[in-house]
C-alpha positions as CSV (number, residue, x, y, z in Angstrom):
1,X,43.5,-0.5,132.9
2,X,40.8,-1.6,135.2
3,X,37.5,-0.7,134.4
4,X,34.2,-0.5,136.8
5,X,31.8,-3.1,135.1
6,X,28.8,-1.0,136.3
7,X,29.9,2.4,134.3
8,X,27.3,2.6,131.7
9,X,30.1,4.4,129.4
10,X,31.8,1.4,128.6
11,X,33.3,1.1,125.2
12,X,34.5,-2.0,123.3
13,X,36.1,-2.5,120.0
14,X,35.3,-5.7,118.3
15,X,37.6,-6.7,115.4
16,X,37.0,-10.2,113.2
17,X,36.7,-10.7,109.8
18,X,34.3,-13.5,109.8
19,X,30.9,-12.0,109.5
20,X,29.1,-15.3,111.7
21,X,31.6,-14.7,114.8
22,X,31.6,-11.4,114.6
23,X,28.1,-10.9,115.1
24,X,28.3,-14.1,117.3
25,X,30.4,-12.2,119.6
26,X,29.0,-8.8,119.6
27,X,25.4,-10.7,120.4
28,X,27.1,-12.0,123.3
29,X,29.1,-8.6,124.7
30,X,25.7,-7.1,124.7
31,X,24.0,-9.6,126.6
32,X,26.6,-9.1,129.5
33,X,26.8,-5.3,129.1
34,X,23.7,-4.1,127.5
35,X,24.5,-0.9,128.1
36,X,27.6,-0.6,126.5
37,X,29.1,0.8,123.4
38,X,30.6,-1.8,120.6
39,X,32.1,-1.1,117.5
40,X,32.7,-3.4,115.2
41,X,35.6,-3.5,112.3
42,X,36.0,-6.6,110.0
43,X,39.8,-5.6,108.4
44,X,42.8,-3.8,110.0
45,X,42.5,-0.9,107.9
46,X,42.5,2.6,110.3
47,X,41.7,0.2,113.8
48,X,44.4,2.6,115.1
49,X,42.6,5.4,114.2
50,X,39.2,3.7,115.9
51,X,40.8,3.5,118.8
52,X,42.3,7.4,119.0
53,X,38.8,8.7,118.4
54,X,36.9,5.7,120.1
55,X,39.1,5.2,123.4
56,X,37.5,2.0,124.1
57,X,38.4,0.0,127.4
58,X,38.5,-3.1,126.2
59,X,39.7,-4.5,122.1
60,X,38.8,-8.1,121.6
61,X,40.0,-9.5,117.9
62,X,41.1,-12.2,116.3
63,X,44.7,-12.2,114.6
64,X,43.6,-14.1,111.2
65,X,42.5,-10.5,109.6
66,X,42.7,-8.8,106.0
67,X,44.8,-5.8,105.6
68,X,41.3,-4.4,104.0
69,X,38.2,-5.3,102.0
70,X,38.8,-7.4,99.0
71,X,42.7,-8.7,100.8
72,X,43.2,-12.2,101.4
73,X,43.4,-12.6,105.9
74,X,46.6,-13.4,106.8
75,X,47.5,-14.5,110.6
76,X,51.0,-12.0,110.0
77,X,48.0,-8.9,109.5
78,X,46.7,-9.5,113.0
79,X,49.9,-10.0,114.4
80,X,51.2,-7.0,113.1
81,X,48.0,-5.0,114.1
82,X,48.2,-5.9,117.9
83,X,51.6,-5.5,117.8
84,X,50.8,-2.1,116.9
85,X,48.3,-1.6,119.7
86,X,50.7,-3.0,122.4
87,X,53.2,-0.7,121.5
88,X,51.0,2.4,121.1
89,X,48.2,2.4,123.9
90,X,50.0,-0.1,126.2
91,X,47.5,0.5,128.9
92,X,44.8,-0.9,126.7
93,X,42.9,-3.9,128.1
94,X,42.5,-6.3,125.0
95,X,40.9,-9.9,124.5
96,X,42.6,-11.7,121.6
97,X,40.1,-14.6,120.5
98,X,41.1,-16.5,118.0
99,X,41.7,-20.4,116.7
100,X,45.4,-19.4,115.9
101,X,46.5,-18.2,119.9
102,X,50.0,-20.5,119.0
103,X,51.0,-17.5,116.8
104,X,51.2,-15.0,119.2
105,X,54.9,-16.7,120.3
106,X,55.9,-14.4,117.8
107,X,55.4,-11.2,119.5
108,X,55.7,-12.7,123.4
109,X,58.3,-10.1,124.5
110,X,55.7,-7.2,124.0
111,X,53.0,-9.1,125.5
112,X,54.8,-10.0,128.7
113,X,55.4,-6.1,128.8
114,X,52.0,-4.8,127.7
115,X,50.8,-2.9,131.3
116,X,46.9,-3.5,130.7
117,X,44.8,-6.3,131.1
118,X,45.4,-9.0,128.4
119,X,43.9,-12.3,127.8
120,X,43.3,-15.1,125.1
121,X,40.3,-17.3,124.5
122,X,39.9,-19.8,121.9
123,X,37.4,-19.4,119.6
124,X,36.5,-23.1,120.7
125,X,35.8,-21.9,124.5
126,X,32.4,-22.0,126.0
127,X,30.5,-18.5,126.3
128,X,30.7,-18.3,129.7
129,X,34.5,-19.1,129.9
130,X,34.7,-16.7,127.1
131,X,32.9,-13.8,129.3
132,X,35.3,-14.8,131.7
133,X,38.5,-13.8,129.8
134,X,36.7,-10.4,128.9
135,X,35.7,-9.6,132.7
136,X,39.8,-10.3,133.4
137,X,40.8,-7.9,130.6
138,X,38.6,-5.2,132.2
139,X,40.1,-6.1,135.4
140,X,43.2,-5.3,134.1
141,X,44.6,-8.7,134.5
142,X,46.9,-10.6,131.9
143,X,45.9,-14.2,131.5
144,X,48.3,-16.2,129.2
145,X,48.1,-19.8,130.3
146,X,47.0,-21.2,127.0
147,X,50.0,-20.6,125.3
148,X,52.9,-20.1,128.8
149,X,54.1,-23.9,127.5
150,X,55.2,-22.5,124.0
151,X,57.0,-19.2,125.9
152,X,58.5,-20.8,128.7
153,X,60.2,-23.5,125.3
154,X,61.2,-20.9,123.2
155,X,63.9,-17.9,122.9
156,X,63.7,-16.6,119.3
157,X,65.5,-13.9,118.4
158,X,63.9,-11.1,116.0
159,X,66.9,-11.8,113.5
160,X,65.5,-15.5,113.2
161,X,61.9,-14.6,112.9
162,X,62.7,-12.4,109.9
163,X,64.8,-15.4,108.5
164,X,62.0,-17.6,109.0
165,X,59.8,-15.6,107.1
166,X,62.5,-14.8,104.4
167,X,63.5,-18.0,103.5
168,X,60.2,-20.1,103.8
169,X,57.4,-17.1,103.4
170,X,59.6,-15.4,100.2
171,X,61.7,-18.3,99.5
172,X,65.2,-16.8,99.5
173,X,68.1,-18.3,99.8
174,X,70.7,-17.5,102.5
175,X,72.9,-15.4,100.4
176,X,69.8,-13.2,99.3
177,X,68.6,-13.3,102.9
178,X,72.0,-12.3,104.1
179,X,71.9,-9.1,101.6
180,X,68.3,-8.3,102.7
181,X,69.0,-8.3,106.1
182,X,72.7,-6.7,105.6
183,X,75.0,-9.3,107.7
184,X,77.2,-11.9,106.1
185,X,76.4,-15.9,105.2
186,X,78.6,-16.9,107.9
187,X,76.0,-14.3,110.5
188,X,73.0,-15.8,108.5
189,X,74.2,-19.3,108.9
190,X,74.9,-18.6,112.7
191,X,71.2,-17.3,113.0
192,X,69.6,-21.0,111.2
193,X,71.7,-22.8,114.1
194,X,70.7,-20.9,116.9
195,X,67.1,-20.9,115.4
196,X,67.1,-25.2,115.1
197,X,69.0,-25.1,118.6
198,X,65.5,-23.6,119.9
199,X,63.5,-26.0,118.1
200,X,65.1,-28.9,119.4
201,X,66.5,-29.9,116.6
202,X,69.5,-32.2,116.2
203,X,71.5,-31.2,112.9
204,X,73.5,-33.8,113.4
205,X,71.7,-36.5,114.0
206,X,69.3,-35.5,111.3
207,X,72.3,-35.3,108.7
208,X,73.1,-39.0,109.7
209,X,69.6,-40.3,108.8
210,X,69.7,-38.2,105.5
211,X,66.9,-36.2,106.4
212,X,66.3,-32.7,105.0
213,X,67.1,-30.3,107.9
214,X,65.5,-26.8,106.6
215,X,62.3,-29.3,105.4
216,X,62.3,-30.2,109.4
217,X,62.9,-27.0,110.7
218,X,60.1,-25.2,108.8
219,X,57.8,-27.9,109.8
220,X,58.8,-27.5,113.6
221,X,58.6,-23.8,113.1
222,X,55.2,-24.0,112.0
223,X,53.8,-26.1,114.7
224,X,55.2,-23.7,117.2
225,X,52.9,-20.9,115.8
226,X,56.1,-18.9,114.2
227,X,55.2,-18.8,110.7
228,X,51.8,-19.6,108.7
């Protein structure tokens, strides 16, 4: 959704849980667009509901966030949340800043489709390159570079996302993940090799040098931002 930068009605939604970048960043929107309209939030708790009543034209968050006060942040809470936002207002131009921009592999199918602008900064980024990726949002322009590497590399399938988190976020094994997810041992097994296929892992090989393969693959799944 592009926005004109001189409309004085400008509205931004500012979501982090950290109290220093949060006001860090809101210090910084207002310098660029005094004029403006920012709202902070510091948990996911009713953001969807800010942004029916709010209608802001641009959401810049972070994905490590607590459910609400008082709830450990999780990266899977933020994740969820723009999920959310994607698929309800997918004309809305959002900013995600955060150190954790690997994670959002997860959900690449709905970003790729998301029609409004969408970029990523890390939290590491300069303020002016930061201003930068919020004057392409408003622009309604998607800028994914940071993390293109990690799409173009991998083809998850939902089915192995939720067995990544079953059996190394809960712990299951695959007969209790195969009647949580209702499909057979042979299905769940099938999932586990099409899951290390994407990884680049060689069962095989690995078996031969009497290495642990579902130790390996949960360490290559977390370096590639699919589980915490």
């Amino acid at each position: 959704m592009n926005k004109d930068l001189s409309d004085n009605t400008l509205k931004i939604l500012l979501i982090d849980g950290h109290e220093m970048c949060l006001s860090g960043v809101f210090r910084l929107l207002n310098s660029q667009y005094p004029h403006a309209k920012i709202v902070t939030a510091k948990t996911a708790e009713n953001v969807l509901n800010q942004i029916l009543l709010l209608e802001p034209d641009l959401v810049v968050m972070d994905i490590l966030l607590s459910e609400k006060p008082g709830v450990i942040a999780r990266i899977s809470t933020g994740i969820q949340l723009l999920q959310d936002m994607l698929n309800n207002y997918p004309k809305l131009n959002i900013v995600v800043q955060s150190e954790h921009v690997k994670k959002l592999v997860r959900i690449k199918s709905t970003i790729y489709t998301h029609k409004g602008g969408f970029t990523i900064a890390d939290k590491s980024l300069s303020s002016g390159e930061m201003l930068i990726r919020v004057n392409w949002a408003l622009q309604g322009l998607t800028h994914i570079k940071d993390i293109q590497s990690i799409y173009s590399e991998l083809e998850i399938q939902p089915e192995c996302l939720r067995l990544l988190n079953l059996a190394f976020q809960e712990g299951l094994q695959d007969k209790a993940i195969a009647e949580n997810i209702c499909v057979s041992e042979r299905m769940v097994r099938h999932y586990w090799d099409k899951l290390q296929e994407a990884l680049g892992i060689d069962c095989h090989e690995l078996k031969n040098q009497g290495k642990n393969i579902r130790i390996i693959t949960q360490i290559r799944a977390r370096e590639a931002g699919l589980i915490d």
